[in-house]
N, C-alpha and C positions, 0 to 999 in steps of 0.2 A: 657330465663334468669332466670334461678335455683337462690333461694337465699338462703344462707348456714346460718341455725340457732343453732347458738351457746348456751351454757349451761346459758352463762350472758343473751342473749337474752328469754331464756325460765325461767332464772328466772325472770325478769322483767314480762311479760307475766305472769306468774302461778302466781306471789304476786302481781299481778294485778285483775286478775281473783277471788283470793282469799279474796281482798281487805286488803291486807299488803301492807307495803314499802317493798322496794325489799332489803333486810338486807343480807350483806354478809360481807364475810371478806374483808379485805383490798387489791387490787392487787398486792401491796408490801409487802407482806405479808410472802411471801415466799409459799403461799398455792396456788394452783389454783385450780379450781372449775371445776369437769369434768363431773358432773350429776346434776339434778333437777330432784324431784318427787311434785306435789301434791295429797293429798290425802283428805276427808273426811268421816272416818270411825265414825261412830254410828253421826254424822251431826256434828262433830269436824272437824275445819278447819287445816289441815296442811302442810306446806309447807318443806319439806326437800332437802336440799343442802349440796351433799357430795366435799369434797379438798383433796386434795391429794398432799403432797411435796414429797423428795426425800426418809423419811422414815417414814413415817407415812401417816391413811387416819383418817379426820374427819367428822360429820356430824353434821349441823347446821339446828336445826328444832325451825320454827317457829310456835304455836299453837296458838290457839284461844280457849281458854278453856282449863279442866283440864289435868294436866300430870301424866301421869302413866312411870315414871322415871325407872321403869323394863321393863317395855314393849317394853322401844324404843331400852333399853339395850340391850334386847332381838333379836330383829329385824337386830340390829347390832355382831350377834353372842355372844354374853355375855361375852365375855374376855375384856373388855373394860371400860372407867370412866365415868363419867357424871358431869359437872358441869351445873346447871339449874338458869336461871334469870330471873324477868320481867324487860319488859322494853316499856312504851309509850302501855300501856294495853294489850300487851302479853305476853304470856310467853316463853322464849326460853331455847334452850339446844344445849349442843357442847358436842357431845359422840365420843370418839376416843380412840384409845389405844398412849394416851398422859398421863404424869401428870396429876395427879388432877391440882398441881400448874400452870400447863403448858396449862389448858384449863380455869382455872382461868384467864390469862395474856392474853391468846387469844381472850374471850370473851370479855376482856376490847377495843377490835379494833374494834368490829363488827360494822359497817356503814349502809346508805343507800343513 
């Protein structure tokens, strides 16, 4: 009996692991969520969760500590925006090739 672990399932897992809420977009979103990474590079906790809709992809990272707003730019091939928030003692980000305004509006959804 294989049990099939989906990307919601491994982010709940990883922003568990991580000791985050499990913060993503909205399922009505129009986004769906096809990947989960965590990572902690130099003992920064982070959690990244990329969505994808019909033309566009985003990435929603949640950190524990400071941001280097080039950096993740970077990681994401560099053609793309950043808007950055804290929120409930982290800090997050939603890097995509969206609007600035457009990840502004996005990030007002983000749940857990």
């Amino acid at each position: 009996n294989a049990r099939v672990v989906t990307p919601t399932d491994e982010l709940r897992q990883f922003a568990k692991d991580l000791g985050f809420k499990p913060y993503r977009l909205p399922q009505d979103s129009g986004w769906r969520l096809v990947s989960v990474r965590k990572m902690e590079p130099k003992g920064t906790k982070v959690l990244m969760a990329t969505y994808k809709n019909q033309r566009s992809q985003v990435s929603l990272f949640v950190i524990q500590g400071s941001l280097d707003a080039e950096r993740l730019k970077s990681l994401q091939g560099g053609r793309t925006n950043t808007y950055v928030w804290d929120r409930d003692g982290v800090r997050m980000a939603l890097i995509g090739n969206v609007e600035p305004e457009g990840l502004k509006r996005l990030a007002s959804t983000v749940d857990n």
